[in-house]
C-alpha positions in Angstrom: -2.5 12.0 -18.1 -5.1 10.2 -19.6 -3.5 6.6 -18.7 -3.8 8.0 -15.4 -7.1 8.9 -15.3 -7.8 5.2 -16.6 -6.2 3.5 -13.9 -8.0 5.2 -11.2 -11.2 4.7 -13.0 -10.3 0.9 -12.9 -9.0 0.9 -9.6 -12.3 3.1 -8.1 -14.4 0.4 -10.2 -12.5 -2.3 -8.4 -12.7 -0.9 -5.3 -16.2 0.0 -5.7 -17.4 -3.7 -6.8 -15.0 -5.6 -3.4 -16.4 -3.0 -1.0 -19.5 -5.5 -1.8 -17.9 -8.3 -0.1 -15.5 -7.1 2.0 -15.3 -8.4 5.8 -12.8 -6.5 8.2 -9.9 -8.6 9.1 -10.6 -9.7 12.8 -7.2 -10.9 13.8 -3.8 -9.1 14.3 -2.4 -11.6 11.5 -5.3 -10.7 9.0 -4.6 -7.1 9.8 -1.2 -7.5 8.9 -1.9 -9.4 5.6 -4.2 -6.8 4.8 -1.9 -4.3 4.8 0.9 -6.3 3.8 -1.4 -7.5 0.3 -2.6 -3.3 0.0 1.0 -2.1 0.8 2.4 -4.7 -2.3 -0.5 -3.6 -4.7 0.1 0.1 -4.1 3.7 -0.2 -4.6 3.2 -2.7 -7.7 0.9 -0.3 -9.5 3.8 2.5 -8.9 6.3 0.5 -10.5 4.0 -0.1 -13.5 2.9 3.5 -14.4 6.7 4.1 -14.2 7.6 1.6 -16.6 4.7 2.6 -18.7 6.1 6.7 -18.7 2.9 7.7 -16.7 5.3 8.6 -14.0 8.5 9.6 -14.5 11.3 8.6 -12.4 11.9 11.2 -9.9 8.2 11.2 -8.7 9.2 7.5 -8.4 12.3 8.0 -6.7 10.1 10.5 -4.1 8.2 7.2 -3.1 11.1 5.2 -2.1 11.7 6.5 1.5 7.5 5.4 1.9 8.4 1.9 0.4 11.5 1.5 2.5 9.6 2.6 5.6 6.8 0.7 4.6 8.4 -2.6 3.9 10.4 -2.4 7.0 7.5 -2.0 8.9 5.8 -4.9 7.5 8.8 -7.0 8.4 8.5 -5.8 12.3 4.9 -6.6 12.0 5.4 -10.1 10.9 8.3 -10.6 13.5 6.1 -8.5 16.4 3.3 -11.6 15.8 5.9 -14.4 15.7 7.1 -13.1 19.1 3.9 -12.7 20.7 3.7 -9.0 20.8 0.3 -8.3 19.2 -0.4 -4.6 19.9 3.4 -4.0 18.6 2.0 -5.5 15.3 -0.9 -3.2 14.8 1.8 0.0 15.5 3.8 -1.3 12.9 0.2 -1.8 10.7 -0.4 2.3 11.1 2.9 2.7 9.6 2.3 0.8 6.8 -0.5 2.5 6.3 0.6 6.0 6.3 3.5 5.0 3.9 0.0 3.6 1.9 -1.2 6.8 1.6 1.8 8.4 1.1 2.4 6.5 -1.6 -1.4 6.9 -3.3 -0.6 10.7 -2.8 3.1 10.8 -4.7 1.1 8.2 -7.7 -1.8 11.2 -7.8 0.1 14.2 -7.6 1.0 16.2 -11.1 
């Protein structure tokens, strides 16, 4: 628990000190690489207070249908702008960002 309160303190901190500097993506492709690059830290940070016993495995293993949607939905987001299909893109953006959330939710929960 207390490994847990630690890394939200760091990641609030973090957050806190880029919010700063920040500039809102402007383009479909930067909106997409936003997500993409929060999407990969979220899931990256799951994976590492798994291996570090802060979560156990079946709060993990609850994740997975958010990672599976998530990464497909980055992939039809990357293929949507390749085509030419912008507002497809940003759909496929909401979706990774509810999986996001999802995700921080499942990491916070007890």
């Amino acid at each position: 628990m207390k490994a847990l309160k630690t890394v939200f303190a760091g990641l609030l901190i973090a957050a806190a000190a880029g919010c700063a500097s920040y500039v809102a993506p402007e383009t479909n492709l930067e909106r997409v690489v936003t997500a993409d690059t929060q999407f990969t830290a979220a899931v990256n940070a799951a994976s590492d207070l798994r291996e570090q016993g802060v979560i156990d495995d079946a709060r993990y293993e609850a994740m997975t249908p958010a990672i599976t949607r998530g990464d497909q939905a980055l992939y039809a987001a990357y293929q949507a702008l390749a085509t030419d299909t912008p507002s497809n893109a940003i759909g496929y953006v909401r979706i990774v960002n509810q999986s996001l959330i999802t995700i921080n939710e499942r990491i916070g929960n007890e």
